[in-house]
GUZA-815420 format. One record per residue (C-alpha): residue in three letters; x negated, y negated, z negated. Coordinates in pm, 1 decimal, always signed. Each point is the difference from the previous one (the first is absolute). Last residue first. Example, Ala and Ser with C-alpha at 12.3 -4.5 7.8 and 13.67 -1.06 7.14 Angstrom:
<rs>
R   residuo         xx         yy         zz
R       SER    -1367.0     +106.0     -714.0
R       ALA     +137.0     +344.0      -66.0
</rs>
This chain:
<rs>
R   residuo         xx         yy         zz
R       UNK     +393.5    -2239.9     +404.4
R       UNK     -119.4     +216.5     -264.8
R       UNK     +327.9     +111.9      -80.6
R       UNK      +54.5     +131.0     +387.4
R       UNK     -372.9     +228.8      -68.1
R       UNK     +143.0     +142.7     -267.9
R       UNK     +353.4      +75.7     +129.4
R       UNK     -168.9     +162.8     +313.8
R       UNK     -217.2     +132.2     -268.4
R       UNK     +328.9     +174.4     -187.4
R       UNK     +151.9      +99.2     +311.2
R       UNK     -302.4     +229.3      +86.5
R       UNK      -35.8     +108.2     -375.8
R       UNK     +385.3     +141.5      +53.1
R       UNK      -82.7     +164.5     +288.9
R       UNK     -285.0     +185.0     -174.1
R       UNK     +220.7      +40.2     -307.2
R       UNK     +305.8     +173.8     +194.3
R       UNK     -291.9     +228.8     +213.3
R       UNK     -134.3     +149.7     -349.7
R       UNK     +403.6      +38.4     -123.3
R       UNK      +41.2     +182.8     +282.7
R       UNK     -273.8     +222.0      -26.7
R       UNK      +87.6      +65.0     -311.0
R       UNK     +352.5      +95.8      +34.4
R       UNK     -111.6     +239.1     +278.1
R       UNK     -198.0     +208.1     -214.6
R       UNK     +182.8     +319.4      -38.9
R       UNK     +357.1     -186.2      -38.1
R       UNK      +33.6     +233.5     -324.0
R       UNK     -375.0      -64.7     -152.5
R       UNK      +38.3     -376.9      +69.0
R       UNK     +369.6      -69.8     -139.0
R       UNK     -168.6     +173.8     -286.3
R       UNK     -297.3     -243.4      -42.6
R       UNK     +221.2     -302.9      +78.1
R       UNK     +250.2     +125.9     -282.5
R       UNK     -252.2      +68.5     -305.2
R       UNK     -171.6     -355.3      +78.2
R       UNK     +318.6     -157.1      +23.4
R       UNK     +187.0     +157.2     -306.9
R       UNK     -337.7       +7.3     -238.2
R       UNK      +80.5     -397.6      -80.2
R       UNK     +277.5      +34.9     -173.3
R       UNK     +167.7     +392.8      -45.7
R       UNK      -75.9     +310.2      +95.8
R       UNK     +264.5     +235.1     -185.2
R       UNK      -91.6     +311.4     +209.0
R       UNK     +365.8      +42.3     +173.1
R       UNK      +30.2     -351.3      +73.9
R       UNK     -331.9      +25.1     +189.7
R       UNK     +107.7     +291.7     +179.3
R       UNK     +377.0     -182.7      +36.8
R       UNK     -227.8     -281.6     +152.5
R       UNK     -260.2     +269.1     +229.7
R       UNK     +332.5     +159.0     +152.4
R       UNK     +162.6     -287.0      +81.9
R       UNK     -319.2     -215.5     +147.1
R       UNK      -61.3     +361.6     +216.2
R       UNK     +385.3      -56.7     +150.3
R       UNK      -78.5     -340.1      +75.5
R       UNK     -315.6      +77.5     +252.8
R       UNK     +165.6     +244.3     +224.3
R       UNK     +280.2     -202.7      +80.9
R       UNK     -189.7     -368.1      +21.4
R       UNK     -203.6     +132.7     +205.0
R       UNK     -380.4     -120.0     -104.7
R       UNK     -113.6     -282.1     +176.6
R       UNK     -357.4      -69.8     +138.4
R       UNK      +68.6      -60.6     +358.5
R       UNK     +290.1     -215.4     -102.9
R       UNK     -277.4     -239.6     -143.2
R       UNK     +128.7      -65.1     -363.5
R       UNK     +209.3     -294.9      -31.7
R       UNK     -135.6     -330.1     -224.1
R       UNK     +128.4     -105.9     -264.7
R       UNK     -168.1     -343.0     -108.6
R       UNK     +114.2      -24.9     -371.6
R       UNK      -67.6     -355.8     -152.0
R       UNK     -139.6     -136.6     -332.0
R       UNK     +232.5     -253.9     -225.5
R       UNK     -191.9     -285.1     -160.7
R       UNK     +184.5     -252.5     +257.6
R       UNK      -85.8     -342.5      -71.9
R       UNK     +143.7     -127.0     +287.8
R       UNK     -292.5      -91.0     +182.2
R       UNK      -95.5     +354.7      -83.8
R       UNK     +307.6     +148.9     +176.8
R       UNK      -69.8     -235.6     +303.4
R       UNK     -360.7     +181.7      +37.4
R       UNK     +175.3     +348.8       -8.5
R       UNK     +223.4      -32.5     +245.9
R       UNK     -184.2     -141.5     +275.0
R       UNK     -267.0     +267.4      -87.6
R       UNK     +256.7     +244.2      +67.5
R       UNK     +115.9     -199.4     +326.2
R       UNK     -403.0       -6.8      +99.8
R       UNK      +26.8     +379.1      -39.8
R       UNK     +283.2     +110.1     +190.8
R       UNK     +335.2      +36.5      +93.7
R       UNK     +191.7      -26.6     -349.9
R       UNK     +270.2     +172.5      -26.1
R       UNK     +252.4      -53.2     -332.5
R       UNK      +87.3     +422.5     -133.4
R       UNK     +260.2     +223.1      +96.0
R       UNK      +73.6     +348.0     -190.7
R       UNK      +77.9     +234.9     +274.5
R       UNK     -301.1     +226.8      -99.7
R       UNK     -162.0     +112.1     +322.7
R       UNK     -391.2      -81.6      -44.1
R       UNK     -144.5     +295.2      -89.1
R       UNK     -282.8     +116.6     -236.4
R       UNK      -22.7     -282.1     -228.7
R       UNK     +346.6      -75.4      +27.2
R       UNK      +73.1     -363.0     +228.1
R       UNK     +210.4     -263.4      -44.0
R       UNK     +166.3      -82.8     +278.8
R       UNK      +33.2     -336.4     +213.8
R       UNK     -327.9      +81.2     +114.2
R       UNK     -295.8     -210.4     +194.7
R       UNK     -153.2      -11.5     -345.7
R       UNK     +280.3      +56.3     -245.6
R       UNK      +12.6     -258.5     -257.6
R       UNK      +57.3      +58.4     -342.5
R       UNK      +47.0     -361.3     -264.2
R       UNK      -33.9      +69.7     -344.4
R       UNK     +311.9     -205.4     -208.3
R       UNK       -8.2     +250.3     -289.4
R       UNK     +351.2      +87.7      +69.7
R       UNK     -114.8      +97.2     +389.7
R       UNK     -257.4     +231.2     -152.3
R       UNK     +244.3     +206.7     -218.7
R       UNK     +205.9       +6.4     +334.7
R       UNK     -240.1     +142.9     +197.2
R       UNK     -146.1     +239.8     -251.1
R       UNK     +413.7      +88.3      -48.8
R       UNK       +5.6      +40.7     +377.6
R       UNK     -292.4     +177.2      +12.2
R       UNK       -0.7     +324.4     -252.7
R       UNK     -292.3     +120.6      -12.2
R       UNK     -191.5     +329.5     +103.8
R       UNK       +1.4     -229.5     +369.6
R       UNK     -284.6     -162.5     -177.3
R       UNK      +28.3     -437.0      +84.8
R       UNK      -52.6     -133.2     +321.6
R       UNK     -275.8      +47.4     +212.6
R       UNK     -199.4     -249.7     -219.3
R       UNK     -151.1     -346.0      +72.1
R       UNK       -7.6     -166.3     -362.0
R       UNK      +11.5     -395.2      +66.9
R       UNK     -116.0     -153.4     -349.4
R       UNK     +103.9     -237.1     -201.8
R       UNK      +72.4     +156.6     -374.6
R       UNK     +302.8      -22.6     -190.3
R       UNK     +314.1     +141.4     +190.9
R       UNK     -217.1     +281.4     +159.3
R       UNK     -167.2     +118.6     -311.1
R       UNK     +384.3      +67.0     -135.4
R       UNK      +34.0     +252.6     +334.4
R       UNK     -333.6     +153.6      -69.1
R       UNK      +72.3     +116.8     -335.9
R       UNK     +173.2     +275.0      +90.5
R       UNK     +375.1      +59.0     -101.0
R       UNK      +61.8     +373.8     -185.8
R       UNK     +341.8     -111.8     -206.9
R       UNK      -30.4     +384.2      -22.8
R       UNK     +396.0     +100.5       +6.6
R       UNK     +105.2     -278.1     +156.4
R       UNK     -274.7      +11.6     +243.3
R       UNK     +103.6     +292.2     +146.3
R       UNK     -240.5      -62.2     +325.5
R       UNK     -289.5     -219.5     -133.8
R       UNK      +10.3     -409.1      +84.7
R       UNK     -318.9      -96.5     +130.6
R       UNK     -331.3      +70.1      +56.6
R       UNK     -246.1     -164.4     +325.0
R       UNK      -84.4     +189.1     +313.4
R       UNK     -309.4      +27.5     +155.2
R       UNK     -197.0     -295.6      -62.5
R       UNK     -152.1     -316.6     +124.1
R       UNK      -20.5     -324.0     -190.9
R       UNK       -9.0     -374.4     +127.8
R       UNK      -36.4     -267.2     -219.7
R       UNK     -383.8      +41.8     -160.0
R       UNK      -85.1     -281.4     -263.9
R       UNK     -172.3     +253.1     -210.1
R       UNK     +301.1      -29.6     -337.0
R       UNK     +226.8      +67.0     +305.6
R       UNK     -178.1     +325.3      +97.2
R       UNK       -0.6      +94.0     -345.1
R       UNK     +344.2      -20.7      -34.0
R       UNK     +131.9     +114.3     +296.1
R       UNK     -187.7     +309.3      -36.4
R       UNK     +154.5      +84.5     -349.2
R       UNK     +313.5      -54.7     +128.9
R       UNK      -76.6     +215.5     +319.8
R       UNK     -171.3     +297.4     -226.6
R       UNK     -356.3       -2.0      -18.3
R       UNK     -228.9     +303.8      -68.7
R       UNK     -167.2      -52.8     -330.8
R       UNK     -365.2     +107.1     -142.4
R       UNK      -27.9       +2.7     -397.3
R       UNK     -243.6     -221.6     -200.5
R       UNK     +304.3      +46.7     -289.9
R       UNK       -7.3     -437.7      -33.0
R       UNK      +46.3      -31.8     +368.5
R       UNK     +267.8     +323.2      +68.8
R       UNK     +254.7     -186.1     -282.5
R       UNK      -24.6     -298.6     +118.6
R       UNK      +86.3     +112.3     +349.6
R       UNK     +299.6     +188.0      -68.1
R       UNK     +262.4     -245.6      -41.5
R       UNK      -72.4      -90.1     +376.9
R       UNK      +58.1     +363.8      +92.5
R       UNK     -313.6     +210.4      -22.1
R       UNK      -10.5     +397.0     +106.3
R       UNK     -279.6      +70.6     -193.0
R       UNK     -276.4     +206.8     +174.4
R       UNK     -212.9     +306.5     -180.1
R       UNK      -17.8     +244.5     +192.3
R       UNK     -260.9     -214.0     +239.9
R       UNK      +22.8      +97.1     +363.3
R       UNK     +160.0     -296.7     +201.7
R       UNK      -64.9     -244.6     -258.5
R       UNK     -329.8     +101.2      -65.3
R       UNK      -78.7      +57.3     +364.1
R       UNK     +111.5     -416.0      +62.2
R       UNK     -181.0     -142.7     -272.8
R       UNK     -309.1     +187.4     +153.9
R       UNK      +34.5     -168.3     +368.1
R       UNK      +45.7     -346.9     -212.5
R       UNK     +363.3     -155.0     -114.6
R       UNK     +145.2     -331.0     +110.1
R       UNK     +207.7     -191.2     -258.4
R       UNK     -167.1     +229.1     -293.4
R       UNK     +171.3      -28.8     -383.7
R       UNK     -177.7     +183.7     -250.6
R       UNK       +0.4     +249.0     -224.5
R       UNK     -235.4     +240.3     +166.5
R       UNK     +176.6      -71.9     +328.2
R       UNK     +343.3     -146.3      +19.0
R       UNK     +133.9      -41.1     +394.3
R       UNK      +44.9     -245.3     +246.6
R       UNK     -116.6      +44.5     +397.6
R       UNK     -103.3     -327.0     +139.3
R       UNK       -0.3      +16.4     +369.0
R       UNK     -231.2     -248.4     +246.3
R       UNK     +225.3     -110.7     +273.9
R       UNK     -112.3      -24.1     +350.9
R       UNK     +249.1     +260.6     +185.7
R       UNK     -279.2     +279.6       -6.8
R       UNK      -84.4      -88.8     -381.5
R       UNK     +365.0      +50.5      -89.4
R       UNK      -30.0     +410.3     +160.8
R       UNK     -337.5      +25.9     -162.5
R       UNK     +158.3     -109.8     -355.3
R       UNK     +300.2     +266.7      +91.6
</rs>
């Protein structure tokens, strides 16, 4: 992903906890820890304290990302998908902490939607009451991580001098909200919607079934939703974040101006 922003002219800062503490743009060797350490937090933004006085290494969540990125003067932030609003949340009152980072902290989080394991019209809505703008990019549909046919229509914008548009009159209004850039997965890349929803069933009620609860549900769900669709979801959710990178430097670079 770094090489990938190099290519288009913009120089990546990957975030992550190290050793206790915060890195806005992490080494060769920072990177193999995180990818092969046992030992990882998964950090939201209440987290981070909490990693930096315990010396402990921390994988990012998107709140927790935001965050830092803001406190670093960076606007423009590239993921996969961000957390939302869980699937029987009346029963778990399971809401991610990403959707409150959203309506306090100005940054534009490019994401292929939020995780299809959610459910999106309540994230939608949960978003919309905490005033967050979501803009489809060159899509009047918000997209679900894996596919992009969800019925549940989003503002367009068409691309990314309009987002940059956007985001510079929202600071000279004194704006503190962030924004969420949703942007479609290549259709080359999609998983069918058919095939892909019945694993997401059977990996919840698993999950359900096993008492995982808080912040174990997404890890424990991606990693089945892997070993059932025999790979495919991660390649897909590779290609989502390289597209999504793309956007985010043509945002970059649009900011600049």
């Amino acid at each position: 992903m770094e090489s990938l922003a190099l290519t288009q002219g913009v120089v990546a800062a990957t975030i992550a906890v190290i050793n206790g503490r915060i890195k806005v743009g992490l080494t060769q060797k920072d990177l193999e820890t995180l990818a092969t350490s046992k030992s990882v937090l998964k950090l939201s933004k209440k987290d981070i304290p909490y990693a930096l006085a315990t010396h402990s290494h921390g994988s990012t969540t998107v709140a927790a990302t935001m965050y830092i990125a803001h406190l670093a003067g960076i606007k423009v932030f590239a993921t996969g998908g961000i957390g939302g609003v869980h699937r029987f949340v009346t029963d778990s009152y399971d809401i991610s902490g990403d959707l409150n980072e959203f309506a306090n902290t100005p940054v534009i989080v490019v994401s292929a939607g939020a995780k299809v394991i959610l459910d999106l019209p309540k994230t939608l809505e949960y978003l919309e009451t905490q005033g967050v703008p979501v803009y489809g990019y060159k899509t009047n549909e918000f997209p679900s991580f894996y596919y992009n046919e969800t019925e549940l229509t989003i503002d367009r914008v068409n691309d990314a001098k309009e987002v940059a548009m956007i985001y510079r009159i929202a600071r000279e209004m004194n704006m503190r909200n962030g924004m969420l850039l949703a942007n479609p997965i290549p259709k080359a890349y999609c998983l069918e919607k058919s095939v892909i929803d019945p694993i997401i069933d059977k990996c919840i009620n698993e999950a359900i079934e096993k008492k995982i609860v808080g912040k174990a549900v997404t890890p424990y769900l991606l990693s089945r939703i892997y070993e059932y669709s025999k790979g495919a979801s991660l390649d897909t959710n590779i290609e989502l974040v390289k597209n999504n990178v793309l956007v985010g430097c043509e945002v970059m670079k649009e900011m600049c101006k």
